[in-house]
C-alpha positions as CSV (number, residue, x, y, z in Angstrom):
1,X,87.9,-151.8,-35.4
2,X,90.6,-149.7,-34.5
3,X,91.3,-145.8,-34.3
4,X,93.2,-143.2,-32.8
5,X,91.9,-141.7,-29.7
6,X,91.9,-138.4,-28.7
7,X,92.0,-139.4,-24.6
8,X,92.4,-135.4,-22.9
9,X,93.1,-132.1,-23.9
10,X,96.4,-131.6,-26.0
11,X,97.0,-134.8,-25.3
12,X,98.7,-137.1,-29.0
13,X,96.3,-139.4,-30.4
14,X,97.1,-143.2,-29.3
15,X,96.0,-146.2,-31.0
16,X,93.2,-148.7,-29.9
17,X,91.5,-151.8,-31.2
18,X,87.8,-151.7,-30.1
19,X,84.5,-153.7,-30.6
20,X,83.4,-152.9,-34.1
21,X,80.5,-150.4,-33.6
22,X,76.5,-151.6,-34.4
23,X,74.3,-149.2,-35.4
24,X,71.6,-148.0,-34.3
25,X,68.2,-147.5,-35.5
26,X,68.3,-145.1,-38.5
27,X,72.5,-145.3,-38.4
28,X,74.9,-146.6,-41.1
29,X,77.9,-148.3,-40.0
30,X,80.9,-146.8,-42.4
31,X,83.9,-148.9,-43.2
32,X,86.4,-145.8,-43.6
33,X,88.9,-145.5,-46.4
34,X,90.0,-141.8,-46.4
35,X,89.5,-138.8,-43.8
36,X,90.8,-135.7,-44.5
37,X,92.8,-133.8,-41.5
38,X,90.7,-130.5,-40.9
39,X,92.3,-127.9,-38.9
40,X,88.8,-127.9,-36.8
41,X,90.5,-131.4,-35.8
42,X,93.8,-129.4,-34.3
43,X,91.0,-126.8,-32.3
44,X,89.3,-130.4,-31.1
45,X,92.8,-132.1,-30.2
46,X,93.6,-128.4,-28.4
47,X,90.8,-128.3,-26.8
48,X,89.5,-124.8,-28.3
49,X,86.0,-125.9,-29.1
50,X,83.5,-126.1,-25.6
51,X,82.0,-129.3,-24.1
52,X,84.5,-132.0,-25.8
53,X,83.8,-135.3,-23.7
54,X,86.8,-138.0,-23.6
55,X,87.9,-140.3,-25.2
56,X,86.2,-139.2,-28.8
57,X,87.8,-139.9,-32.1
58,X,88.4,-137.1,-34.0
59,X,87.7,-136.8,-38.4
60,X,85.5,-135.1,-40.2
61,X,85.9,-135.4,-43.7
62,X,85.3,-139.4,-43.9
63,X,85.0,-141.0,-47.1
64,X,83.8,-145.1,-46.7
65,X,81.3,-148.2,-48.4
66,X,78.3,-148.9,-46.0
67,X,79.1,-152.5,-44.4
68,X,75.8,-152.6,-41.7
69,X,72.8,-151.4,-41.7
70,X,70.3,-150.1,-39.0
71,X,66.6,-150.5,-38.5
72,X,64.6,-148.1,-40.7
73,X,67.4,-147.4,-43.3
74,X,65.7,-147.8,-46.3
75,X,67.6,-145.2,-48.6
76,X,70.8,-146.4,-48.3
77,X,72.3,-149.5,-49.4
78,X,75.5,-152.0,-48.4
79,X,78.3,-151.7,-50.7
80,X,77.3,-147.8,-51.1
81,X,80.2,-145.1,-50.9
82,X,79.1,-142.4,-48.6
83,X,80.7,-139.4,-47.4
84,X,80.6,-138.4,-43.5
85,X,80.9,-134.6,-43.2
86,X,81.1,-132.3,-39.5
87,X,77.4,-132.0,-39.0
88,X,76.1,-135.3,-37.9
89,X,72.3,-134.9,-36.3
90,X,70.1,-132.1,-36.1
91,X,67.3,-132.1,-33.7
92,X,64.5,-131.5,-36.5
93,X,62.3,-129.2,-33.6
94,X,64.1,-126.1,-32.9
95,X,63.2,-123.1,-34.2
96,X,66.1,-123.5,-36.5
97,X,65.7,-126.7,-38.1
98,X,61.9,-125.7,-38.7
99,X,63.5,-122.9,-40.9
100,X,65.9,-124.3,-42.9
101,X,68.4,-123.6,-40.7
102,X,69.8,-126.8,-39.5
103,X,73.5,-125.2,-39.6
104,X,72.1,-123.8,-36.6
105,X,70.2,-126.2,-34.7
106,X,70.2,-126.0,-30.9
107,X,71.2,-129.7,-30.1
108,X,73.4,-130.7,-33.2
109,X,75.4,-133.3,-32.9
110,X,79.2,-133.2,-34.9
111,X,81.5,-135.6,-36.3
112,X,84.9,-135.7,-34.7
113,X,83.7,-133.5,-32.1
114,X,80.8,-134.8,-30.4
115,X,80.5,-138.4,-31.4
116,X,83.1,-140.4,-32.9
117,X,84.5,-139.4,-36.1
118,X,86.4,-141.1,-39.0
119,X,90.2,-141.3,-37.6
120,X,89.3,-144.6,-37.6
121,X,88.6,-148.2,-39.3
122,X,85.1,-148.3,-39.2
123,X,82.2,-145.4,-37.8
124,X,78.4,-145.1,-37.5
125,X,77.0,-142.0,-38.4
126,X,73.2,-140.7,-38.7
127,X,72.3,-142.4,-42.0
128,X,70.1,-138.4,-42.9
129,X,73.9,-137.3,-42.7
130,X,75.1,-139.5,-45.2
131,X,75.8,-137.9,-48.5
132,X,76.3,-140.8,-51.7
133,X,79.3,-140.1,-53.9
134,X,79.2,-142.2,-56.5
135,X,82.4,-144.3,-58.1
136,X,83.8,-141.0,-60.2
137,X,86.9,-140.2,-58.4
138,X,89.1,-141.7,-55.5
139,X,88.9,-141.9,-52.2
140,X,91.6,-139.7,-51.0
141,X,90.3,-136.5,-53.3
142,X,87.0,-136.4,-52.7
143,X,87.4,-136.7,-48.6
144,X,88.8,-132.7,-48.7
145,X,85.2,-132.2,-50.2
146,X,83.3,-132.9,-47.2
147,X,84.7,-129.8,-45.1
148,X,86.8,-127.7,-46.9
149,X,84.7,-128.0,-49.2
150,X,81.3,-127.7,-48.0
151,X,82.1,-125.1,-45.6
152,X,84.4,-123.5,-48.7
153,X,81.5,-123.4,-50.9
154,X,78.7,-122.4,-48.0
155,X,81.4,-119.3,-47.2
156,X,81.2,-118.4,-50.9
157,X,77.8,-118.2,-51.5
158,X,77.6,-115.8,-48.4
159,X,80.3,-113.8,-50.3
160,X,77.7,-113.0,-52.6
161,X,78.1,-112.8,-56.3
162,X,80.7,-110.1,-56.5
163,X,83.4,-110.7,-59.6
164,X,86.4,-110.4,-57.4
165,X,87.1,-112.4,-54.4
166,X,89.9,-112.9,-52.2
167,X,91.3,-115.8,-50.1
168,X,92.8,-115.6,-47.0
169,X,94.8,-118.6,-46.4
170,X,95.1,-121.2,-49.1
171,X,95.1,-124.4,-47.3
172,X,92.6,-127.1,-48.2
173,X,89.4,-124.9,-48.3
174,X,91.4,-122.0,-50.2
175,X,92.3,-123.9,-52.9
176,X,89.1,-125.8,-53.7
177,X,87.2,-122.6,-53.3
178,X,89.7,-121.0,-55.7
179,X,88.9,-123.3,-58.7
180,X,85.0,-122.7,-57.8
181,X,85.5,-119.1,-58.2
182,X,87.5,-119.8,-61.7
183,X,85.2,-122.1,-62.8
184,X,82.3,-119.3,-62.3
185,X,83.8,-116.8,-64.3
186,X,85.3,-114.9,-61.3
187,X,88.9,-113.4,-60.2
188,X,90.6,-115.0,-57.5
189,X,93.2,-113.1,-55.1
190,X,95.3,-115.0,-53.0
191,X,96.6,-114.0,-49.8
192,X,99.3,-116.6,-47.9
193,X,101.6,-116.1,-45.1
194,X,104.0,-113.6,-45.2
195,X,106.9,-116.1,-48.2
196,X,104.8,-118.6,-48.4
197,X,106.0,-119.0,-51.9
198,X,105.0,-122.9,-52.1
199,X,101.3,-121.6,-51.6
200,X,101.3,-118.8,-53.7
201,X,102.2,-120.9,-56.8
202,X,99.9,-123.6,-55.9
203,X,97.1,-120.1,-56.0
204,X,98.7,-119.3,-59.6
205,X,98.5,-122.9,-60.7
206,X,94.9,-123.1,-60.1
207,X,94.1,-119.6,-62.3
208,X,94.3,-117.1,-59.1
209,X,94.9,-113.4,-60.9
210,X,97.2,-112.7,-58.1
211,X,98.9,-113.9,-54.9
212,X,100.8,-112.5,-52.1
213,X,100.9,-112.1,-48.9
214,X,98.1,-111.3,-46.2
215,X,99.8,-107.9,-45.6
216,X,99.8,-106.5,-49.4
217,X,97.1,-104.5,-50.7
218,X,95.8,-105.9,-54.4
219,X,96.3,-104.7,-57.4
220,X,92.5,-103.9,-57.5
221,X,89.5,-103.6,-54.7
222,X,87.5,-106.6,-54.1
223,X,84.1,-107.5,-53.9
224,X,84.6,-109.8,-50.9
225,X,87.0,-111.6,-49.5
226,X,87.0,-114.7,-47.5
227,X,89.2,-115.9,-44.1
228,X,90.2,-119.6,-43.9
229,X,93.2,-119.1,-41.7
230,X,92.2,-119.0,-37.8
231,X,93.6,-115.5,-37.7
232,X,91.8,-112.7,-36.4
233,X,94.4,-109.9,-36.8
234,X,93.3,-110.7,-40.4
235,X,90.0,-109.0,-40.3
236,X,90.9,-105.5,-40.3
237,X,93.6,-106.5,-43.5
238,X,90.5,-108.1,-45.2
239,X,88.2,-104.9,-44.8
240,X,91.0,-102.6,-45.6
241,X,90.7,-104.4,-49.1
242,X,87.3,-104.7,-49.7
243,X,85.4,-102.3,-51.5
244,X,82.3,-100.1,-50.3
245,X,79.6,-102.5,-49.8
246,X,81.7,-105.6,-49.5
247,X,82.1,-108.1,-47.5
248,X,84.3,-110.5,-45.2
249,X,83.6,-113.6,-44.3
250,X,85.2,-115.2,-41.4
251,X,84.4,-119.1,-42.1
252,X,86.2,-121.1,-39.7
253,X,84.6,-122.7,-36.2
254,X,87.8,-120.6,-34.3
255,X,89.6,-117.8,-34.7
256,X,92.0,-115.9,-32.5
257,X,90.5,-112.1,-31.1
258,X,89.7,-109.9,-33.4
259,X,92.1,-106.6,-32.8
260,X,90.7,-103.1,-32.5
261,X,89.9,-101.5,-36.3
262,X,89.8,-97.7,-37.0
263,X,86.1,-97.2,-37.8
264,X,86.9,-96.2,-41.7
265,X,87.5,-99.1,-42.7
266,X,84.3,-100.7,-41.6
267,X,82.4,-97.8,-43.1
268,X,80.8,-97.7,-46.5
269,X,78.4,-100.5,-45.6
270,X,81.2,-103.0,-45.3
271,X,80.0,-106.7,-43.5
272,X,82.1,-108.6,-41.1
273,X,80.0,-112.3,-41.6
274,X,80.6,-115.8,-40.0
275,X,80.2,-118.8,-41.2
276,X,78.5,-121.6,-39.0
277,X,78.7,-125.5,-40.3
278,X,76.7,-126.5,-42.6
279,X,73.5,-127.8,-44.1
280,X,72.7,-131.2,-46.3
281,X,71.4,-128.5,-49.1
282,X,74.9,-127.3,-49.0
283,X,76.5,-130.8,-49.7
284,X,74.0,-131.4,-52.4
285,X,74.5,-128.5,-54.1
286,X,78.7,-128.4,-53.7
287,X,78.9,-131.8,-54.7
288,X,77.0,-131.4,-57.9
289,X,79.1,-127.6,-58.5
290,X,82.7,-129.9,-57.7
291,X,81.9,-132.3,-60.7
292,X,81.1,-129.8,-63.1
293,X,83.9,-127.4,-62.2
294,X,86.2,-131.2,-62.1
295,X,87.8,-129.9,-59.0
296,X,90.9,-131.3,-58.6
297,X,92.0,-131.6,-54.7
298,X,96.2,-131.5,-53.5
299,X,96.8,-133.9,-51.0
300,X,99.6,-135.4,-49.0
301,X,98.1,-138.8,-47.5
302,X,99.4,-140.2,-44.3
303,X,98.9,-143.7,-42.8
304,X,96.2,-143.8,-40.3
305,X,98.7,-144.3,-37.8
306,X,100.6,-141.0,-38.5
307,X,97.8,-138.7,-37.7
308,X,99.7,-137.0,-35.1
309,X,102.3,-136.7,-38.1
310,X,99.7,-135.0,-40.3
311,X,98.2,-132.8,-37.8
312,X,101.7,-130.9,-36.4
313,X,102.3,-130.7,-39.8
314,X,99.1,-129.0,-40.4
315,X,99.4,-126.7,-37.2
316,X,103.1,-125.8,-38.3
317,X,102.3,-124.5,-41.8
318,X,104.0,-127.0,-43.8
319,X,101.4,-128.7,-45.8
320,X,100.2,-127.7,-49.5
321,X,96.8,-128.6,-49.8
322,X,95.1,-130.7,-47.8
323,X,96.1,-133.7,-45.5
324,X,94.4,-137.1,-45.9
325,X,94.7,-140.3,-43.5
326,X,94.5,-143.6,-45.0
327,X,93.5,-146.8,-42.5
């Protein structure tokens, strides 16, 4: 196989060829032909995120056909497409996973992060982790799906059912959550940086009512509103737009401090929420919501070789949509 290796902190990913990986009992080995760059993969290469051991192989979003099989897979077959998303193992004993909670659990394992992810040829992943995708679609618009989209649609449904939402940041979750919304029945609002105009038409070419930048107030208060964009200093902006009784939901893995808030904004039962990874429930039930809405994902796809390409291009600002590597 080979990959690019993530070897220390801050450090660019290099290429190696390696030993193709065998899998273990209950693992799936996954020849890889899309992964979607995540901006969790620029807080793994920056070393944001606690406890990264190196070398590890970042990725997260891995589309691929099953090519070897381990002992006890019995669900699963060769030739089958698969998506890989961030979570990876769950203990199945904590109090967490015993509650339907697995998002949570207190020995999780993630993709990219704490075992070797899909910036790469070939990966084994925990075959329970495995989601099937069927032959509708290609390879390089459905790998989006298993991140921004999953954690996209997990944010929304802790939004709550409100009829007007906005979207801070409209990257690669922000504009597959968008066409959710639309396809609901809902109103979108749209929130870029500060000229982003490039992202403000993408948010009017997918239906948004309105788009502009984090700073502006809407044209009317919404029911929730949603942070994609690592960006604390956008908090207090969201809550000064949400109604009384809304909420805010802050769903990425990292975000920058939070700055001090006057109180009145807050008040009137207004929610600051987080969003935490993920479950499989969630990737069942996204994946089924993503056909039926047809959710069409923008991507720019870069050999596998140019991942340091695609991620400074991702930490500078300067990709519509989502970024996908191709091996």
């Amino acid at each position: 196989m080979y990959a690019m290796v993530l070897s220390a902190r801050g450090a660019p990913l290099t290429f190696e060829q390696r030993p193709d990986p065998i899998p273990g009992p209950g693992e799936v080995r996954v020849r890889v032909s899309a992964c979607g760059v995540c901006r969790t993969d620029l807080h793994v290469v920056d070393g944001e995120l606690p406890g990264i051991r190196y070398p590890i192989i970042p990725g997260h979003e891995v589309v691929g056909r099953i090519d070897a099989l381990g002992a006890g897979v019995d669900h699963l077959d060769l030739g089958m497409r698969v998506g890989v998303p961030w979570l990876g193992f769950t203990c199945g004993e904590c109090l967490y996973c015993r509650t339907d909670k697995e998002n949570l659990c207190d020995r999780p394992e993630f993709t990219g992060y704490t075992r070797d992810g899909g910036f790469a040829s070939h990966l084994v992943a925990d075959a329970r982790y495995c989601f099937a995708l069927g032959e509708h679609g290609e390879d390089t618009a459905l790998s989006p799906l298993l991140c921004a989209g999953l954690i996209g649609w997990r944010s929304l449904v802790m939004a709550g059912d409100g009829r007007t939402i906005g979207i801070y940041g409209f990257g690669a979750a922000g504009h597959i959550v968008a066409q959710v919304v639309r396809a609901q029945g809902r109103t979108v609002y749209a929130f870029t940086r500060g000229g982003d105009q490039e992202a403000q038409q993408l948010a009017l070419s997918l239906g948004a009512d309105w788009a502009g930048a984090s700073e502006d107030i809407p044209p009317t208060e919404l029911d929730a509103a949603i942070i994609y964009a690592p960006v604390g200093a956008l908090v207090p902006l969201a809550l000064r737009s949400v109604r009384k009784g809304g909420r805010v939901v802050c769903a990425g893995i990292h975000m920058s401090d939070i700055p001090t808030l006057p109180y009145h904004i807050l008040w009137g039962e207004r929610q600051i929420m987080s969003v935490a990874n993920l479950t499989r429930k969630d990737g069942i039930d996204f994946l089924a919501a993503a056909a039926k809405a047809n959710i069409q994902t923008h991507t720019t796809v870069f050999p596998l070789a140019e991942a340091n390409e695609a991620l400074a291009r991702l930490r500078d600002g300067k990709l519509v949509g989502a970024a996908v590597l191709r091996p």
